[in-house]
C-alpha positions in Angstrom: 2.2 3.0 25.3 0.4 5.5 24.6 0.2 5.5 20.5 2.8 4.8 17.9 4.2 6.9 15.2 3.5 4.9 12.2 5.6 6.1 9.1 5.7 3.7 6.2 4.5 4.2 2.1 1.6 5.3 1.5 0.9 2.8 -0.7 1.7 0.3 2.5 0.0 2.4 4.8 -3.5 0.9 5.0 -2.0 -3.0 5.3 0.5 -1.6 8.1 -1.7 0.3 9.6 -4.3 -2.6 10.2 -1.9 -4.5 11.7 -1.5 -2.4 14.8 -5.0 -2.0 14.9 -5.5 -5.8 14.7 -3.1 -5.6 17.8 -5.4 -2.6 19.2 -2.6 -0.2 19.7 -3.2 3.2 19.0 -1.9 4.6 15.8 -0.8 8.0 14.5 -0.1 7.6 11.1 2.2 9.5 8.7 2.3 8.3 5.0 5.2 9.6 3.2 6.2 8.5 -0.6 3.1 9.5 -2.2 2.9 8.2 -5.9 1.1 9.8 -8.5 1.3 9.2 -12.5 0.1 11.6 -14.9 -1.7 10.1 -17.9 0.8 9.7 -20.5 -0.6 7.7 -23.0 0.3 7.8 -26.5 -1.7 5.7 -28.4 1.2 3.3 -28.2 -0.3 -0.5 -28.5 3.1 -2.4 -27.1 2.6 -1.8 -23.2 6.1 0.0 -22.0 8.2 -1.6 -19.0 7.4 1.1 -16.5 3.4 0.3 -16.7 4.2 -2.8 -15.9 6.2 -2.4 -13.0 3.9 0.4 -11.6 0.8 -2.5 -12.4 2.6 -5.5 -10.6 3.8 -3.2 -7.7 0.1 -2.2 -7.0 -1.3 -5.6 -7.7 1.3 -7.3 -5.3 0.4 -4.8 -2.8 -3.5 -5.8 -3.1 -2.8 -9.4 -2.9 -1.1 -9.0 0.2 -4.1 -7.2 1.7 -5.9 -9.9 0.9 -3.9 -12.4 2.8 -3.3 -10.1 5.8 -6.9 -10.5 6.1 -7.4 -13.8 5.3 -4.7 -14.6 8.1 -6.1 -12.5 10.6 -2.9 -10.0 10.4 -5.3 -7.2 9.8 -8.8 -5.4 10.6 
């Protein structure tokens, strides 16, 4: 091969991406599904349900970072 099309999240992008690195293929990447939050806040103390779900998205996301690492999965 030559180089792979890589098109994933770009939240996923830099986990995927080491992957085929880690497997030293060469890699043009294309994130698509770009997330982006405006500051909202209200002065609201009670966290809503969205936060959450946007917090324990990215925080699952890190964590799995951390593993592909740890496992060797990644560079």
């Amino acid at each position: 091969w030559q180089s792979v099309l890589l098109v994933t999240s770009a939240n996923h992008m830099p986990r995927a991406y080491g992957c085929f690195v880690a497997e030293r293929l060469p890699v043009d990447a294309l994130p698509v599904d770009f997330r982006s939050y405006g500051s909202d806040y209200t002065g609201e103390l009670i966290p809503r349900a969205d936060h959450l779900e946007r917090s324990s998205a990215a925080i699952r996301e890190w964590f799995g970072r951390v593993v592909y690492r740890a496992r060797g999965y990644t560079r």
